[in-house]
KEVEXFI-709621 format. One record per residue (C-alpha): residue number from 1; x, y, z; residue in one letter. Coordinates in Angstrom, 1 decimal, m for minus. Example, Ala and Ser with C-alpha at 12.3 -4.5 7.8 and 13.67 -1.06 7.14 Angstrom:
% residues 2
+-----+--------+--------+--------+--------+
| num |      X |      Y |      Z | residu |
+-----+--------+--------+--------+--------+
|   1 |   12.3 |   m4.5 |    7.8 |      A |
|   2 |   13.7 |   m1.1 |    7.1 |      S |
+-----+--------+--------+--------+--------+
END
This chain:
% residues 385
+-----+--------+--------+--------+--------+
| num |      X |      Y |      Z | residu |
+-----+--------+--------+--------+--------+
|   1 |   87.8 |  138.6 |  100.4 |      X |
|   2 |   85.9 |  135.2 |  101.8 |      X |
|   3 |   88.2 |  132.9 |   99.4 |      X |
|   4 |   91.5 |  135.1 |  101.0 |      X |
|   5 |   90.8 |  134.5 |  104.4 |      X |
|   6 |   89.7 |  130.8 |  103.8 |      X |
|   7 |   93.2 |  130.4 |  101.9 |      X |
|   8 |   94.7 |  132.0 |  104.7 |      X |
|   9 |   93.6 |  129.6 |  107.1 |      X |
|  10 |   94.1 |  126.8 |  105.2 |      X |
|  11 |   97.7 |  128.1 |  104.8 |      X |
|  12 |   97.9 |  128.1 |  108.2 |      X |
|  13 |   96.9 |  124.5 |  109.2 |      X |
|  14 |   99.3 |  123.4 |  106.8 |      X |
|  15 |  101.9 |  125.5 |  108.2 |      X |
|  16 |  100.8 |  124.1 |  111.8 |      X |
|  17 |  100.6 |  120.7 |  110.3 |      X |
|  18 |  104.2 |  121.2 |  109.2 |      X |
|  19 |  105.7 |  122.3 |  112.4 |      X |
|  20 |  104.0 |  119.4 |  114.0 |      X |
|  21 |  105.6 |  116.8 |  112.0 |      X |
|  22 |  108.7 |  118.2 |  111.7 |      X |
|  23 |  109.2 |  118.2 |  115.7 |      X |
|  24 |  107.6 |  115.0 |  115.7 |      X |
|  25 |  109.7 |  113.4 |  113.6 |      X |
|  26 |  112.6 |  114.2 |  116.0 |      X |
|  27 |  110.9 |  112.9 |  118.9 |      X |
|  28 |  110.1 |  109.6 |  117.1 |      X |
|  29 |  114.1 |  109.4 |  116.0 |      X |
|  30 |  114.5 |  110.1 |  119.8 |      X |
|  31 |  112.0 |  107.2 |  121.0 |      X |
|  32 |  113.0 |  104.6 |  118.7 |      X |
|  33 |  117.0 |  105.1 |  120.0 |      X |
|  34 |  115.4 |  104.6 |  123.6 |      X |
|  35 |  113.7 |  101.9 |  122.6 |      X |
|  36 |  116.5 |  100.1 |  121.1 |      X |
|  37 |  118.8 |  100.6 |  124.1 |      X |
|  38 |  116.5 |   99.8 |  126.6 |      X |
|  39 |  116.1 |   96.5 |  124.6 |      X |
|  40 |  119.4 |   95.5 |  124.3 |      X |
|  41 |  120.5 |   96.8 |  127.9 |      X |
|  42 |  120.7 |   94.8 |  131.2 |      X |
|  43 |  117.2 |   95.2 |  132.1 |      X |
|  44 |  116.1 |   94.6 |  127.8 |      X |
|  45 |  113.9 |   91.5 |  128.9 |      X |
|  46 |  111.3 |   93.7 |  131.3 |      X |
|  47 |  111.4 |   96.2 |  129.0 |      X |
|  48 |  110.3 |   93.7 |  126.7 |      X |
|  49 |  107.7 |   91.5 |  129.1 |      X |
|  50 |  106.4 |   94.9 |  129.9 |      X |
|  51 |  105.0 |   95.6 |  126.2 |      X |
|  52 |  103.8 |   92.3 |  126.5 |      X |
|  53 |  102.0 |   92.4 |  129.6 |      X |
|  54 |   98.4 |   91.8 |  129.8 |      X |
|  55 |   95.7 |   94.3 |  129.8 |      X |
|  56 |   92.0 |   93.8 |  129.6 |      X |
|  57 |   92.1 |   90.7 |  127.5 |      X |
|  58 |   95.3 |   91.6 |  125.5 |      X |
|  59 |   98.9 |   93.0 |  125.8 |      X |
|  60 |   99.5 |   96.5 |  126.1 |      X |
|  61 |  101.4 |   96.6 |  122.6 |      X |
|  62 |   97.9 |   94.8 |  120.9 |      X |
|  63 |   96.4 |   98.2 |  123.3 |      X |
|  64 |   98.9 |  100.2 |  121.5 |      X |
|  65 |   98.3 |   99.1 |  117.6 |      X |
|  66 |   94.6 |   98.6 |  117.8 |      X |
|  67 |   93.7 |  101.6 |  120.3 |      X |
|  68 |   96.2 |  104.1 |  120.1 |      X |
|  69 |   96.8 |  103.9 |  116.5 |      X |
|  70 |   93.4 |  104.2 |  115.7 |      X |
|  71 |   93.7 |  107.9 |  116.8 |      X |
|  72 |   96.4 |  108.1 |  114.2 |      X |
|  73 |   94.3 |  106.9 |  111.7 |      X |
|  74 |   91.6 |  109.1 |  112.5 |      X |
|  75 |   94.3 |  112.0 |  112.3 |      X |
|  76 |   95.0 |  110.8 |  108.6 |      X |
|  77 |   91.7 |  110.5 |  107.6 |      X |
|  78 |   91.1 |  113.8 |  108.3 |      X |
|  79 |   94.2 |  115.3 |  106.6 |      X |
|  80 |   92.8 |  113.1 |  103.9 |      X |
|  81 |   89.8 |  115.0 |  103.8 |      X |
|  82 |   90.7 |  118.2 |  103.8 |      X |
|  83 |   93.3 |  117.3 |  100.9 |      X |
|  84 |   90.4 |  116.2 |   98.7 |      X |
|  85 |   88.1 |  119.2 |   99.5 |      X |
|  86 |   90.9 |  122.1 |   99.7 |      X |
|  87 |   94.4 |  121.1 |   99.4 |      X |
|  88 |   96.2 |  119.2 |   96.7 |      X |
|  89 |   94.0 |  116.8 |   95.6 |      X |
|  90 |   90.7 |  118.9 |   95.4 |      X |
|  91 |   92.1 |  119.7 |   91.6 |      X |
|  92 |   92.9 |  116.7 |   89.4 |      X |
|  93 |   95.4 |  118.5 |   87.6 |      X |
|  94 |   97.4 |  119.1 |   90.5 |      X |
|  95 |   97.1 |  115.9 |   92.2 |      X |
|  96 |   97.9 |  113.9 |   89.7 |      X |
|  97 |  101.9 |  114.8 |   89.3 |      X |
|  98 |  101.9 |  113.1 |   93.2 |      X |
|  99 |   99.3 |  110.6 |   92.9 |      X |
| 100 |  101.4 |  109.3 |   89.6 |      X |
| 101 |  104.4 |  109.8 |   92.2 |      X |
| 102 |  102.9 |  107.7 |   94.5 |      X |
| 103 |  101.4 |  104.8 |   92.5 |      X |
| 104 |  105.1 |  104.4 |   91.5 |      X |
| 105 |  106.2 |  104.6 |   95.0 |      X |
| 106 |  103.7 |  101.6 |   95.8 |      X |
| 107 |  104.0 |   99.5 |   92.5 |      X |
| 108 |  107.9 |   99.2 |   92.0 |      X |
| 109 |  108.8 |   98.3 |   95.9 |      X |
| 110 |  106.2 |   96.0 |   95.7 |      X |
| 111 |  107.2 |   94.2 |   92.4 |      X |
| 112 |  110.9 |   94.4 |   94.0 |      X |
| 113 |  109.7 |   92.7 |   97.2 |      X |
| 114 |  107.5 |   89.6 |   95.2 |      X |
| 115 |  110.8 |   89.5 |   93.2 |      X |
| 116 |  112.5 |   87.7 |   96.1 |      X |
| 117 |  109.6 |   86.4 |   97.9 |      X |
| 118 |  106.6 |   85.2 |   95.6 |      X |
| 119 |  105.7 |   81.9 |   96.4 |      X |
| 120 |  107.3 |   82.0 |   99.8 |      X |
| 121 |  105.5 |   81.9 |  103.1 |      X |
| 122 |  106.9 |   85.5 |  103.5 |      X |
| 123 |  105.4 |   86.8 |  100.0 |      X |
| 124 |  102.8 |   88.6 |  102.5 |      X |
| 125 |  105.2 |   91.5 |  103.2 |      X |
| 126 |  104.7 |   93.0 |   99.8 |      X |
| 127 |  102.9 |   95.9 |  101.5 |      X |
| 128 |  105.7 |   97.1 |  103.8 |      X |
| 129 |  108.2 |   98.5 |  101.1 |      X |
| 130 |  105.3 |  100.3 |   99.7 |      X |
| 131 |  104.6 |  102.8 |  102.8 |      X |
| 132 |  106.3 |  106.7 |  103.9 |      X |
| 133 |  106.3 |  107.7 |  106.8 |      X |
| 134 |  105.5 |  111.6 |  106.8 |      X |
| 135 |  106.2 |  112.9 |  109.9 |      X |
| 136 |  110.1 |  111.6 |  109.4 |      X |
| 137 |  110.3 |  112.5 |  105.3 |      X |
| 138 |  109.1 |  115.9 |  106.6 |      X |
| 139 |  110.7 |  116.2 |  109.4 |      X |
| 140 |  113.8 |  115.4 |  107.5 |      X |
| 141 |  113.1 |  118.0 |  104.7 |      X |
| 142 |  112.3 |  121.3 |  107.7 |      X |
| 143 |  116.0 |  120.1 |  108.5 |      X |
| 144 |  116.8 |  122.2 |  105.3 |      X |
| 145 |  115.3 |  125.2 |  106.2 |      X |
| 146 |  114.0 |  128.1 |  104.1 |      X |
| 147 |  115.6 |  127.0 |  101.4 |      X |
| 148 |  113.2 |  124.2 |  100.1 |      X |
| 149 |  110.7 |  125.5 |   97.6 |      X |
| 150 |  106.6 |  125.7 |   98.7 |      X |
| 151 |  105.8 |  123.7 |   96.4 |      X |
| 152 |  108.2 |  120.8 |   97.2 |      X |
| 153 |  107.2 |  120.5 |  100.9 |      X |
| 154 |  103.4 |  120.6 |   99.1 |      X |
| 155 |  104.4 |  117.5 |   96.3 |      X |
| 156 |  106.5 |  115.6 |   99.4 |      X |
| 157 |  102.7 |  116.0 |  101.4 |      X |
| 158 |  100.7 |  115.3 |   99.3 |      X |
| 159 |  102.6 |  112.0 |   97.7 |      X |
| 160 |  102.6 |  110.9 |  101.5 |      X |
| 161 |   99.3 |  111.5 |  102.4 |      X |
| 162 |   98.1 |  109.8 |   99.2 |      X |
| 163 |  100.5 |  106.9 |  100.2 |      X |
| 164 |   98.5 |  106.6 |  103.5 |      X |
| 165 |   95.5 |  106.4 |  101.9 |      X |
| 166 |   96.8 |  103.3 |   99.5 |      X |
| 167 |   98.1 |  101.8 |  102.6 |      X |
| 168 |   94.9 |  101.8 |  104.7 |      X |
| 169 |   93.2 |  100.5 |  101.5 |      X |
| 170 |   96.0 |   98.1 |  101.1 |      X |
| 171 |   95.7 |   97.0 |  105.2 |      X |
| 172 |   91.6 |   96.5 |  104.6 |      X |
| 173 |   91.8 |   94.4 |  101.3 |      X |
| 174 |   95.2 |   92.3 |  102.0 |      X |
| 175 |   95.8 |   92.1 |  105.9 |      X |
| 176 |   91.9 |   91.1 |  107.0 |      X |
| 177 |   91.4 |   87.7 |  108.6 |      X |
| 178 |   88.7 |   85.5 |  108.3 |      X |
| 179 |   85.3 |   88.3 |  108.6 |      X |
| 180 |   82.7 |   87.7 |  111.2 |      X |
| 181 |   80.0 |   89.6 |  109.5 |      X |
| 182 |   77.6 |   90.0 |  112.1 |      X |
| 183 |   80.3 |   92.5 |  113.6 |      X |
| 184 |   81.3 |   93.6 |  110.7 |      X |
| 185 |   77.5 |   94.6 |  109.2 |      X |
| 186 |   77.0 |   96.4 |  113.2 |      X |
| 187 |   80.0 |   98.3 |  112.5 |      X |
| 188 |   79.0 |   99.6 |  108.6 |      X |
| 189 |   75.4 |  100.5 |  110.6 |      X |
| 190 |   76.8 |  102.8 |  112.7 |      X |
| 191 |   79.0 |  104.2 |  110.4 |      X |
| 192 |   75.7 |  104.9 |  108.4 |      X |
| 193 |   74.1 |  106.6 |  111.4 |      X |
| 194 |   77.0 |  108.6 |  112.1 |      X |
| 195 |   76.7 |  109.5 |  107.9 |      X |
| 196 |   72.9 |  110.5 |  108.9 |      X |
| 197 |   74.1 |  112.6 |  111.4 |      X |
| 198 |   76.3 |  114.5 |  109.5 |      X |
| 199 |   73.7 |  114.7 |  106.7 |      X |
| 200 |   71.3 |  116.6 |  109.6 |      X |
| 201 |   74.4 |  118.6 |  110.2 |      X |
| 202 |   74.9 |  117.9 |  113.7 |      X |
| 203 |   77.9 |  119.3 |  114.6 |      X |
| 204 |   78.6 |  118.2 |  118.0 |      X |
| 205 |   81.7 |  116.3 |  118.6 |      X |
| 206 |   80.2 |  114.7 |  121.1 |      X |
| 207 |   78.0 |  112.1 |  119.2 |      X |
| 208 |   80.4 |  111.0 |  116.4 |      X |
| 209 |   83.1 |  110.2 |  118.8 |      X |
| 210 |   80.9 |  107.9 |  120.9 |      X |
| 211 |   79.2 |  106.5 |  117.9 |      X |
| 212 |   82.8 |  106.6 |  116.7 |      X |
| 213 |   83.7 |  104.0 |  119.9 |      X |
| 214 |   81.2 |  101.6 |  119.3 |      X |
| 215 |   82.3 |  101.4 |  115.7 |      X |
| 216 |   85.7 |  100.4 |  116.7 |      X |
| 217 |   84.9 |   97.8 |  119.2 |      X |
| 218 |   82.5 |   96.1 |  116.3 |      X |
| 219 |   85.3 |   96.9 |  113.9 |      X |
| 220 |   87.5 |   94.8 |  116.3 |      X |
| 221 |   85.7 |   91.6 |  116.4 |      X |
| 222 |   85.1 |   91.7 |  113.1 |      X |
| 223 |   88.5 |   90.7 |  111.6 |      X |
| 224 |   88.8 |   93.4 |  109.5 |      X |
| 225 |   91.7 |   96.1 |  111.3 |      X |
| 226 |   90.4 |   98.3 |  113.6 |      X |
| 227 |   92.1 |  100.8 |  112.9 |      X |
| 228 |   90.2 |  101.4 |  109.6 |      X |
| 229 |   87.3 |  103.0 |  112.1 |      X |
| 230 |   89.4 |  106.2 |  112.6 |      X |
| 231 |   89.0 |  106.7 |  108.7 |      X |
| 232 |   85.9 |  106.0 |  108.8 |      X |
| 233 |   84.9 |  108.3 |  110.9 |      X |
| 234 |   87.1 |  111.0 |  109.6 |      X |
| 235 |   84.9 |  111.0 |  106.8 |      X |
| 236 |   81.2 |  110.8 |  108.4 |      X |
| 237 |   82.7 |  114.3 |  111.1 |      X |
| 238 |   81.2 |  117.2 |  109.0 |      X |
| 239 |   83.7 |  119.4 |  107.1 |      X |
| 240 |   81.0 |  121.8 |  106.0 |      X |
| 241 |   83.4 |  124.9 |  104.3 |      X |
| 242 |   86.4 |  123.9 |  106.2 |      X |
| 243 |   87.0 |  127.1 |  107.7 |      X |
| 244 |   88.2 |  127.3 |  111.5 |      X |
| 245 |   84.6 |  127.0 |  113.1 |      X |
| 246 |   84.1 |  123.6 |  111.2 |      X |
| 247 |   84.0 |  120.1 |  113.2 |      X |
| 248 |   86.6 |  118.7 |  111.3 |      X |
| 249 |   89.2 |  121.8 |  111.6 |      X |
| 250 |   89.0 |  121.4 |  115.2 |      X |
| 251 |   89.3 |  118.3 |  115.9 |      X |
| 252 |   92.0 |  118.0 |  113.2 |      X |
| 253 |   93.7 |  120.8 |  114.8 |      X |
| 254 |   93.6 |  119.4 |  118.0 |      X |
| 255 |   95.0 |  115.8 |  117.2 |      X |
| 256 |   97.9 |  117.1 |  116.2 |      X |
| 257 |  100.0 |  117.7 |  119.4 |      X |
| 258 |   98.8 |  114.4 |  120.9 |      X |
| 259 |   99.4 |  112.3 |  117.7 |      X |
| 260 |  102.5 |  113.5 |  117.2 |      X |
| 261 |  103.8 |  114.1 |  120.3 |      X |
| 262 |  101.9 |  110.8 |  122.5 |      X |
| 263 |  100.7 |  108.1 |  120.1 |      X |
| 264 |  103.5 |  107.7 |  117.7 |      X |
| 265 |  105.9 |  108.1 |  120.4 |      X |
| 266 |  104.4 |  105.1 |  122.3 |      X |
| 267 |  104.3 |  103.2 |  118.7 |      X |
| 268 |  107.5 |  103.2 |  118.3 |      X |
| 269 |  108.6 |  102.9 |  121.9 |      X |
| 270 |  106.6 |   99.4 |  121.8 |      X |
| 271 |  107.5 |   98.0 |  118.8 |      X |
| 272 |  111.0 |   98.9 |  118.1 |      X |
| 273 |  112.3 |   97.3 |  121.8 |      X |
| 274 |  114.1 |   94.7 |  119.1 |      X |
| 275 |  117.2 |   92.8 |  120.1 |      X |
| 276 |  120.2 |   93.3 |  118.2 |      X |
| 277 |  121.4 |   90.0 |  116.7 |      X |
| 278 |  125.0 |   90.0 |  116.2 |      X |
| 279 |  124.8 |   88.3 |  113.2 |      X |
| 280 |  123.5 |   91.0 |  111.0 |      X |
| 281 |  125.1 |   89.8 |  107.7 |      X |
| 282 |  122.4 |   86.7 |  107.6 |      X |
| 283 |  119.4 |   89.0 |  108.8 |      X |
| 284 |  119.7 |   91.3 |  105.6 |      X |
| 285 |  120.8 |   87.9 |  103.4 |      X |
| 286 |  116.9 |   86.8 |  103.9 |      X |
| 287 |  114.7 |   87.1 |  101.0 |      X |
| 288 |  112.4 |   88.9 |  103.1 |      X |
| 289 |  114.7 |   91.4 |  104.4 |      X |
| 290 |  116.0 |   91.9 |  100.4 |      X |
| 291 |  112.9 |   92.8 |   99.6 |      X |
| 292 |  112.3 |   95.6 |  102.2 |      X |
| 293 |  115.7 |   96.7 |  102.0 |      X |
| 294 |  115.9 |   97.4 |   98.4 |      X |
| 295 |  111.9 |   98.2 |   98.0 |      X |
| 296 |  113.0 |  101.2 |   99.9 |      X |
| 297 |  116.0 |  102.4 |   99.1 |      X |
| 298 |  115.6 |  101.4 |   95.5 |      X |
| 299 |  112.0 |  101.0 |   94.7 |      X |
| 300 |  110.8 |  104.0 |   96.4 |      X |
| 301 |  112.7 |  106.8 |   94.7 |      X |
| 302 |  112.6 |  105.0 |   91.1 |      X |
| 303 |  109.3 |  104.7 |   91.0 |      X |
| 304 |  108.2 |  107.9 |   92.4 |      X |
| 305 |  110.5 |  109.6 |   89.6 |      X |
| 306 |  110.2 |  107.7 |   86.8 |      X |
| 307 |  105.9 |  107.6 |   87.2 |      X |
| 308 |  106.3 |  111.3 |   87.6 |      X |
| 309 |  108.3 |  111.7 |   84.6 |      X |
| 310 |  106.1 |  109.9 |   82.5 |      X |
| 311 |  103.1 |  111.8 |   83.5 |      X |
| 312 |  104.8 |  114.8 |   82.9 |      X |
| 313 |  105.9 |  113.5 |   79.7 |      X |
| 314 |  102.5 |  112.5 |   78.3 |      X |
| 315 |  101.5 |  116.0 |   79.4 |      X |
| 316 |   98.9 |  115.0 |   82.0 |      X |
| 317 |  100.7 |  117.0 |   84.1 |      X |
| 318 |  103.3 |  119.7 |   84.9 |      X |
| 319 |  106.3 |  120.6 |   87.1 |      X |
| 320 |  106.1 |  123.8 |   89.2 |      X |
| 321 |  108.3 |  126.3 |   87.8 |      X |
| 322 |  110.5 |  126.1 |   90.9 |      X |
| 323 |  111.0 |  122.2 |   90.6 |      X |
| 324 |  113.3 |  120.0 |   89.0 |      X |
| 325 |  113.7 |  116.8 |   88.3 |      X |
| 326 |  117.4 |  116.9 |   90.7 |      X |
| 327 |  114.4 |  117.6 |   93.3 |      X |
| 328 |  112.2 |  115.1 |   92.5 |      X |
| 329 |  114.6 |  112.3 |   92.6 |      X |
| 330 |  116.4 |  113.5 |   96.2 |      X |
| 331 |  112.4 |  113.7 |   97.6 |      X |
| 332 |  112.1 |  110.3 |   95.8 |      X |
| 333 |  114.6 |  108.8 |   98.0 |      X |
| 334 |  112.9 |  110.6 |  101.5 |      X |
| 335 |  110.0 |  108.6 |  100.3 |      X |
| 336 |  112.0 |  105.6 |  101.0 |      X |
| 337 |  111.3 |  106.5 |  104.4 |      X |
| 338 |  109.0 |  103.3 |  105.7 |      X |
| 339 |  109.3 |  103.7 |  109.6 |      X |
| 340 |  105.3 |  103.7 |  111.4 |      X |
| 341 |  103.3 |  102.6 |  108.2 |      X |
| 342 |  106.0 |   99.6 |  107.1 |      X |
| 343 |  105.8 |   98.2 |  110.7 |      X |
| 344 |  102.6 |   98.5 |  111.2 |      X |
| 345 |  102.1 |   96.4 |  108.3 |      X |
| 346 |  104.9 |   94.1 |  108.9 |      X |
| 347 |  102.5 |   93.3 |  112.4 |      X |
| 348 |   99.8 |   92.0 |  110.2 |      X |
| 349 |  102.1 |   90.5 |  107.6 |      X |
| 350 |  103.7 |   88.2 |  109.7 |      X |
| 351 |  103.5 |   85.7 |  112.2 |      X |
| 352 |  107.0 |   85.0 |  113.3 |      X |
| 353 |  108.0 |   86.8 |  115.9 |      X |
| 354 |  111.9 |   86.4 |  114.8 |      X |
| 355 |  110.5 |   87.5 |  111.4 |      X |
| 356 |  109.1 |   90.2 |  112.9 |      X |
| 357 |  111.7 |   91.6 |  114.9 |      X |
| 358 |  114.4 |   91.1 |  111.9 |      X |
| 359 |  111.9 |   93.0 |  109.6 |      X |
| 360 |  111.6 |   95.9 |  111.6 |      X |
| 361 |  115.1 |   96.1 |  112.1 |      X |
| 362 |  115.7 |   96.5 |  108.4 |      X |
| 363 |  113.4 |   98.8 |  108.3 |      X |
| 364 |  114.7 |  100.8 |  110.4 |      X |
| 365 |  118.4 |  100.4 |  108.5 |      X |
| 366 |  116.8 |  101.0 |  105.4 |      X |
| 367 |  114.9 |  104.3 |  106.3 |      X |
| 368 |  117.9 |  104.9 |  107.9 |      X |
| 369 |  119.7 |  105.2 |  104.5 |      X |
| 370 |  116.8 |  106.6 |  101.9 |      X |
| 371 |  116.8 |  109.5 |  104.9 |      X |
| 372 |  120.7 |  110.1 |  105.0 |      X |
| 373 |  120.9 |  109.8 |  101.3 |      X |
| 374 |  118.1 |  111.7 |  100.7 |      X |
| 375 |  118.6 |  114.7 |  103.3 |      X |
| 376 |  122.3 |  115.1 |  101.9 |      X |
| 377 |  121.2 |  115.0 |   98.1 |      X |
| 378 |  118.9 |  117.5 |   98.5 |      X |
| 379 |  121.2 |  119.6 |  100.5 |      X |
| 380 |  123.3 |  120.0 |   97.3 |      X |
| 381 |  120.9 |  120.1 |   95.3 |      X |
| 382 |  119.2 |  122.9 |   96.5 |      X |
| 383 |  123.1 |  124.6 |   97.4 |      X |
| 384 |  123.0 |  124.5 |   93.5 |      X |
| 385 |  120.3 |  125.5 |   93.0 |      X |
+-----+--------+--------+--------+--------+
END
């Protein structure tokens, strides 16, 4: 009866977590077309100087990425959680059809990308072909309706939460500056304390979220992303069973609206305000823009199929008995879908700001098309079906 209602529950943040990504995928689509024309509009340059404005030391945009987005990651880190003690991952047999999924989806856009760009000054980028962005690829998929099997919306999930995870791994290894390590060893202390806490099973928001605070700001000077604190302390906030009364459900639950309805809303209001060169033909002829472009469109889908097919193959794995491979290789393609994760990166990768701008607009374009292509594949694939 206990493991019934705990399913139940977990069923339903799912479900919630579902609705919530699905509506805010809309409202990102909707931001980043404001964005856009407010940038290339009569009044595109204080649009522009207002994103750049300064704020307490910085510009509201560095307010944006470093603050804002920390909340995000916090958001993730939790859904991460939860995945590992409850969802899809908390079985190795099931996780490992979409974590074999998703280490193709990382290692093929990536080997695209150095294709064009190793030994360039742009070879940094590798990392942005290699994100998805999960609250459009889901977003894009609830656009189907009823119609899309359980167990797809659960392999689409979990292959994009398991992408996350590889690119805030990717962000702390690859995109870290030169480390000052007095910061960094403050921040790594607190963490520990907040650990301790949880090990006396406190279960008061109050103290991890504070504690939680000071990590960031050491996290910040330390040259490391400080971003990588909202993981962190996703992890140290006690799960205990998981259930509804637990610290993590409700704080997961309640970061929900707010992340997807404030913070990745302002993310993309603030850094898609990209002017629109006219000559688009020699922005997508760049190496760098190649890379992303193809990485994924191409990259994505191929490797999340063909990893998936050889792990079925080897019989490490199996395909749920309402899947085919026509459905893994439409998903594939939503995977494709960079957007927050593959600008974000682009931010650290680069130091260009015309680099910057023209890389964000291809990806953009190229979501654009693994979404289109992939919504309308699966329609008629699942019409066939």
């Amino acid at each position: 009866m206990k493991k019934t209602i705990r399913s139940h529950k977990v069923t339903q943040l799912f479900t919630d977590f579902l609705e919530s990504e699905k509506a805010g995928g809309l409202i990102l689509i909707a931001c980043t077309a404001i964005s856009l024309l407010a940038a290339n509009s009569a009044f595109g340059l204080s649009y522009q100087q207002f994103w750049a404005m300064p704020l307490a030391g910085h510009n509201v945009v560095h307010w944006v990425n470093d603050g804002l987005m920390t909340v995000f990651f916090l958001l993730i880190g939790l859904e991460l959680e939860r995945e590992v003690y409850q969802g899809e991952l908390s079985n190795i047999k099931d996780a490992l059809l979409p974590l074999f999924a998703a280490f193709g989806g990382i290692l093929l856009p990536a080997g695209i990308y150095l294709t064009f760009n190793w030994g360039s000054i742009t070879q940094s980028g590798a990392g942005i072909p290699m994100a998805t962005d999960i609250a459009f690829a889901l977003g894009i998929l609830s656009l189907l309706g009823k119609r899309v099997p359980l167990s797809l919306k659960i392999f689409l999930t979990a292959l994009a939460v398991i992408d996350d995870l590889a690119a805030i791994i990717i962000i702390a290894i690859f995109y870290t500056q030169t480390i000052h390590w007095a910061y960094l060893y403050s921040a790594l202390g607190v963490f520990c304390v907040l650990l301790a806490f949880n090990r006396l099973k406190i279960r008061n928001l109050f103290p991890y979220l504070l504690g939680g605070m000071v990590m960031w700001y050491f996290m910040l000077h330390s040259g490391v992303h400080a971003t990588i604190t909202g993981v962190l302390l996703a992890f140290a906030i006690p799960f205990g069973n998981g259930n509804a009364q637990s610290t993590s459900f409700i704080l997961q639950k309640f970061l929900h609206k707010p992340v997807a309805f404030v913070i990745l809303p302002v993310f993309a209001l603030a850094n898609t305000a990209i002017v629109l060169s006219s000559d688009i033909g020699a922005i997508l002829s760049q190496k760098y823009s190649l890379g992303i472009a193809l990485g994924l469109i191409i990259g994505k889908p191929l490797g999340i199929f063909l990893f998936s097919f050889l792990a079925v193959s080897l019989g490490l794995c199996k395909l749920a008995s309402d899947l085919s491979w026509k459905h893994i290789a439409a998903t594939g393609l939503l995977g494709g879908i960079g957007f927050t994760m593959s600008i974000f990166i682009t931010l650290l990768a680069f130091d260009n700001a015309e680099v910057i701008n023209h890389a964000k607009f291809v990806i953009l374009a190229a979501s654009l098309v693994a979404g289109l292509v992939g919504y309308v594949s699966l329609y008629f694939c699942l019409k066939k079906g």
